[in-house]
N, C-alpha and C positions, 0 to 999 in steps of 0.2 A: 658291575652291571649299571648299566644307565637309568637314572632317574625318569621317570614318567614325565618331571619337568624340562628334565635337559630335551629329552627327545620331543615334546611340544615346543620349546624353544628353537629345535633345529629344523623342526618342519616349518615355522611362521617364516625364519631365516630364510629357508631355500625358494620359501613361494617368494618373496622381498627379493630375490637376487637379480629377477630379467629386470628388473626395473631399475635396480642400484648403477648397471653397468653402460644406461644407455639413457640416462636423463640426466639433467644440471640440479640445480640447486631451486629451481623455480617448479621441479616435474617438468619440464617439456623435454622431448625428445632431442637426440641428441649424436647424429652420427661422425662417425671417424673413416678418413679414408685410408683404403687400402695398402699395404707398402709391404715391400720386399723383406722378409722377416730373415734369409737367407742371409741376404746383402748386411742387412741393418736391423738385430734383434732387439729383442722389446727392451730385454734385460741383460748387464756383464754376468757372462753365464758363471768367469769362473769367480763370481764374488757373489750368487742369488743366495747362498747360504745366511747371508748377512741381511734380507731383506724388513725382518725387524728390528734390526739393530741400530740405534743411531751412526750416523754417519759421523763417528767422534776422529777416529784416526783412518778412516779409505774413503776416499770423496763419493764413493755413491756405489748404487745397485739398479739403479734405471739407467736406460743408457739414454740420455740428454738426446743426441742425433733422430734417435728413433719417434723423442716424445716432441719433437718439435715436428719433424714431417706427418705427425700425425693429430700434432695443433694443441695436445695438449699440456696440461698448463697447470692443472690442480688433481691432484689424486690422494683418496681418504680409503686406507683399509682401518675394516674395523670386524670386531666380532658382539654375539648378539646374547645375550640371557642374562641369569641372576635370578633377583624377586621377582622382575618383570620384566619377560619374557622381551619385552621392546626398549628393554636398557641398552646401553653402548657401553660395551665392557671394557674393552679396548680400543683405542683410536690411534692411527698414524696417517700423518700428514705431509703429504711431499707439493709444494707451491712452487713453483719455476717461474720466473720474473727475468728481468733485461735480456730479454732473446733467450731464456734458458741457460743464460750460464749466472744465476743465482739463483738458489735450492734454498728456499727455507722450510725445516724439518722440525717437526713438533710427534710428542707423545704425550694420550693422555690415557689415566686409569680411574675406572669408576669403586670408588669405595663406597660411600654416600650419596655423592655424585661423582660426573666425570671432572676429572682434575689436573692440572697441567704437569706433566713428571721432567720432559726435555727436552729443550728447544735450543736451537741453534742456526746457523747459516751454512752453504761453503759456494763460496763465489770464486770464480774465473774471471782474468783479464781479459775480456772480449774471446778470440777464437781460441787464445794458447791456453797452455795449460796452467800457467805461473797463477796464481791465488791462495786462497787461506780457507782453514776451518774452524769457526770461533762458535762455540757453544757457551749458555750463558749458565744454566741448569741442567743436571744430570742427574737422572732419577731421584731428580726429587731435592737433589741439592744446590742450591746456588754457588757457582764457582765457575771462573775463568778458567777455558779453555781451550788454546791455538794449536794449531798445524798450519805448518806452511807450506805451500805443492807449489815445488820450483822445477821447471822444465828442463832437461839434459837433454846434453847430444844423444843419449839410446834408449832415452822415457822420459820418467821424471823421479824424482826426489820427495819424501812426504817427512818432514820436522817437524816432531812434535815436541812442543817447550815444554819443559820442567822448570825448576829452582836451581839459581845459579846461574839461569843464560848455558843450563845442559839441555840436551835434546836425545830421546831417544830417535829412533827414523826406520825408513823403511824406502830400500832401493826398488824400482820397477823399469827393466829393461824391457823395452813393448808399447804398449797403450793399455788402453783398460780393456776394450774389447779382444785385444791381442797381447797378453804377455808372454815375457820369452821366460824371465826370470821375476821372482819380487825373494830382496833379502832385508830382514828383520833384524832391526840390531837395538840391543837395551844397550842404552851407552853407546860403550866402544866394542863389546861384545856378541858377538854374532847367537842371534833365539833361534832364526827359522831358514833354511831356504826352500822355494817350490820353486819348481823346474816344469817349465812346457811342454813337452815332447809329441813329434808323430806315433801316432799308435802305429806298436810292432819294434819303435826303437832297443836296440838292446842296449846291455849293463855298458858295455864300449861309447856304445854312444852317451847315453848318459853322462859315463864320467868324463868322455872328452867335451861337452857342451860346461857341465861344472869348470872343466878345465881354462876354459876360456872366459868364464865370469871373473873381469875387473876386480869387483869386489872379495876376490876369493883366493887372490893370485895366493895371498903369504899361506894359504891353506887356510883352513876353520876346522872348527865342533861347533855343529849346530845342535842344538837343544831339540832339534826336527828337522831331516829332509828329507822331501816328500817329491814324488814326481807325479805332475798331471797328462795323462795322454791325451790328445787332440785329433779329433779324425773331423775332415769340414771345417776348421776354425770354430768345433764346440768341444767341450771338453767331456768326457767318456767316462774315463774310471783314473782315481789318484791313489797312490803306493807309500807308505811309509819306508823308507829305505836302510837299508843295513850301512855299515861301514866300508864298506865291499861294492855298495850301488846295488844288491840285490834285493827286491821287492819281498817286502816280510809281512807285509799288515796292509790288509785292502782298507782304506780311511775315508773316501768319496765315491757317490756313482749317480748319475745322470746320465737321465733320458732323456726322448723328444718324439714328438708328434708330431708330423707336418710341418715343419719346422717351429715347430712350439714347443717349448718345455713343458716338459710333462710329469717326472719325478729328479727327485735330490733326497739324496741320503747320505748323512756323515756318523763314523763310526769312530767307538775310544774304546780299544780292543774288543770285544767279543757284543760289544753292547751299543744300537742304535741310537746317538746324542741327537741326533736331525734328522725327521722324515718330514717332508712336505710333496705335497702333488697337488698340479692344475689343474682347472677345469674349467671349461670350455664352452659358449652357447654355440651362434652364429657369427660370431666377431672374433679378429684375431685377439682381442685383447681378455684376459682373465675373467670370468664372471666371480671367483672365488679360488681361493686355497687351502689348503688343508697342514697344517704345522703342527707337528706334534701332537696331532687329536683335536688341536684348536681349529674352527671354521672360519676366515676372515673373508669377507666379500669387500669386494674393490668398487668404488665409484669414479668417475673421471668426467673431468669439467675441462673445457676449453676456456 
């Protein structure tokens, strides 16, 4: 049952929210123009799972194109209570610089006060995709850490360094907005593959599209393979898959609204690991969302 404080905390929150999503950092008002959410989503739908997570090893969860035709520049989710009900409990920070293709990402957490847990970069070469992700602290830890996103002929490539000059990595046939494939490898070992597919595809199809992944030819055992269906270029419902390519365990599901995402849910057998849902004023853009029971309201600065 909820606290009489949490719930006075989440009512001061929600009156705070038309104003978080449509002023700067001065109060003045602060609008954004309209854009094709169809064409150009706010957000990489099949990675928004990861929207608190540092961007340590996948270059992002906003989609750069989107935040740039819509001017923005600086974005602070945060969530609201404690002792006092106007604490910052949470804080994540997304800064876009040289045209949007340098992301600087910060997390902080309030114990005492609020406090710096992890910060890092991930910058692109001008338009392509070739660049790096160098984080300096990680939850709290001071330590070097790189990936490198080098661009291929059918996507791109993401290296992330270990000891030794070893790399674990992770292959992505596609783009971010459009992947066909992304495979996961610790080492020389294949962890994960997800597959794209048309909703309706069947088991045939399936394993003839695996069949044609490069990285797949000598065969594998993936630790996970999972297929995501696609209907519109948004991703619908993802399948943990048998040996066979037969669908055993429902493991993602996404929705949308008007073209706006609406829920995401990830599951680890019988049990909800990710629920999160938007919501929405009069702007395409997020007033707030909902993660796990957590309330975080989004600000946005040009």
């Amino acid at each position: 049952m909820w606290s009489t404080k949490y719930i006075y905390s989440s009512i001061i929150a929600l009156v705070l929210v038309s104003f978080s999503a449509c002023t700067d950092g001065n109060g003045k008002s602060t609008t954004f123009p309209e854009i094709n959410l169809q064409k150009t989503p706010l957000f990489h739908y099949t990675t928004v799972g990861t929207l608190t997570e540092a961007p340590v090893n996948y270059p992002e969860t906003w989609n750069r194109e989107a935040l740039q035709k819509l001017g923005i520049r600086h974005i602070v989710m945060y969530s609201k209570g404690g002792k006092n009900p106007e604490d910052t409990l949470m804080q994540f920070r997304f800064d876009y610089s040289d045209n949007w293709n340098k992301l600087t990402y910060s997390d902080s957490k309030n114990d005492k006060q609020l406090r710096l847990i992890t910060k890092g970069t991930v910058s692109f070469k001008s338009a392509k995709w070739n660049g790096e992700i160098v984080f300096s602290q990680f939850f709290g830890v001071k330590k070097a850490m790189k990936t490198y996103i080098k661009q291929t002929d059918s996507g791109f490539l993401l290296l992330r360094s270990k000891s030794h000059q070893q790399y674990d990595s992770t292959w992505v046939i596609g783009s971010f907005s459009h992947p066909e494939v992304i495979v996961s490898k610790i080492g020389n070992s294949i962890f994960s593959v997800e597959l794209f597919m048309p909703e309706g595809s069947s088991n045939k199809d399936i394993k003839r599209a695996l069949d044609n992944v490069p990285m797949l030819k000598n065969g594998f055992q993936a630790a996970q393979c999972s297929v995501v269906f696609m209907q519109d270029n948004k991703p619908q419902n993802a399948f943990l898959l048998s040996e066979t390519n037969s669908q055993v365990a429902k493991i993602k599901e996404w929705t949308y609204k008007d073209n706006q995402i609406s829920t995401y849910k990830e599951w680890l057998g019988n049990s909800v690991i990710r629920d999160m849902s938007w919501h929405y004023d009069d702007s395409q853009l997020p007033d707030y969302v909902v993660i796990d029971r957590n309330t975080y309201f989004y600000s946005y600065e040009k």
